[in-house]
Each structure stands twice: as C-alpha cells, then as structure tokens.
C-alpha positions in Angstrom: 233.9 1.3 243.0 231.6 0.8 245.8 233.6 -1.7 247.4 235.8 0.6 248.5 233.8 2.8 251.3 231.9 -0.5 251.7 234.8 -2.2 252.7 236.4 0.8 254.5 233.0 1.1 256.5 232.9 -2.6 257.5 236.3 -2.5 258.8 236.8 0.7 260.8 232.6 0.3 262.3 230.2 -2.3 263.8 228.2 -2.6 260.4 228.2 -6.4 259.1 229.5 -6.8 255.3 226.1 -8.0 254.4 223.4 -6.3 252.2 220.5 -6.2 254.8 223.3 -4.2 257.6 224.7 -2.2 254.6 221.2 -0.9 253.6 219.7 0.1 256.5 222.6 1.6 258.0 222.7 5.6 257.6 226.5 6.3 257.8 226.5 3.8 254.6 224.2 5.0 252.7 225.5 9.0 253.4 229.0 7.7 252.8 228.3 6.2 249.7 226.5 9.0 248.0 229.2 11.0 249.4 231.8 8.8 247.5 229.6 8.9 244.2 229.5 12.9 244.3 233.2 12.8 245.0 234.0 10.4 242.0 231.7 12.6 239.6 233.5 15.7 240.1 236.8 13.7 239.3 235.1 12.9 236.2 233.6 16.5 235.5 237.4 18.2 236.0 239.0 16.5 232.9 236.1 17.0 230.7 235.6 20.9 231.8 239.5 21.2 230.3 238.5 19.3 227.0 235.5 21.4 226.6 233.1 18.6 226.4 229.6 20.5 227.3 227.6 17.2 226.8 229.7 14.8 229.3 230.2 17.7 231.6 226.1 18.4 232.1 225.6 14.5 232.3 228.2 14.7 235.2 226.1 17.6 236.8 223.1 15.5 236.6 224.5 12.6 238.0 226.1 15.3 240.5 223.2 16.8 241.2 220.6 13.3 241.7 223.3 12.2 244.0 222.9 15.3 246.2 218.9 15.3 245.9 219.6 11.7 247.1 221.9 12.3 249.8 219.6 14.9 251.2 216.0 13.7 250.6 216.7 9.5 251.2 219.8 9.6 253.1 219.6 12.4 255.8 215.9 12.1 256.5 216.1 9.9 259.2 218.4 12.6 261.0 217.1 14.5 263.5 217.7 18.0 264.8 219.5 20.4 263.1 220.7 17.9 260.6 216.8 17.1 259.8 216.0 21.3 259.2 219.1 21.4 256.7 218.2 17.9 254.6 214.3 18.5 254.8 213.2 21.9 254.1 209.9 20.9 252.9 209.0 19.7 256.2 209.6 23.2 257.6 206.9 25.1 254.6 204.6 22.1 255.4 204.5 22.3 259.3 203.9 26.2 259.5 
C-alpha cells in the first residue's frame, strides 16, 4: 500500500524513487502518514457497523500514533505557523 503515494509522489515531483530521497523528503514522509491515517479510518468505518470494540480501538491507536507521528517527526522541520501548530511543546518550553 505504500507504493501508491510513493509512486504518485515520484511521478508528479522532483523526488528520486530511491530510499535515501524518499526519507529525507518532508512532503513524503507527511503524505504517507497522511495516506496511513486515511486507510485506518477506512478500516475503522466497517468495523464501527459490526460493533467490533476491540478492532475498532486498535484502529484508533494506529489512528492516533500516525497522527502523533505526523505531527511530532513529520512537521517538525516546518517553520512558521506550521511549526506553532505541530510543536506545541516548543511554545511551554521557550516561555
């Protein structure tokens, strides 16, 4: 599945198919967690109609780590407003 906005990435911007470009690019890294968070709530709909508490709190877990991810790893390196909104801590710490 993560071939997809890999692929997708590599085609429609400058970053090289390669593991090195893929990980140290930002928009990759954002667009996969994106992606991820995306496919879990696909996976969390079905399950909230079946009434299957157990798979649908795993889903939130996964659903929420890939959110603490996408803010804390991904969107640190942003600056400006987007570095306020991902970092928080950073705000407490400076003050």
């Amino acid at each position: 599945m993560n071939a997809t906005p890999l692929r997708t990435l590599h085609h429609l911007t400058v970053v090289l198919y390669e593991l090195v470009d893929m990980s140290q690019s930002m928009l990759v890294r954002a667009s996969v967690s994106v992606f991820w968070a995306l496919c879990e709530l696909a996976a969390m709909i079905p399950v909230t109609r079946r009434r299957s508490r157990v798979v649908w709190f795993v889903g939130g877990a996964l659903l929420a780590a890939t959110v603490v991810k996408l803010f804390l790893f991904d969107l640190s390196h942003v600056t400006g407003v987007g570095r306020i909104v991902s970092c928080p801590y950073r705000l407490s710490a400076s003050a």
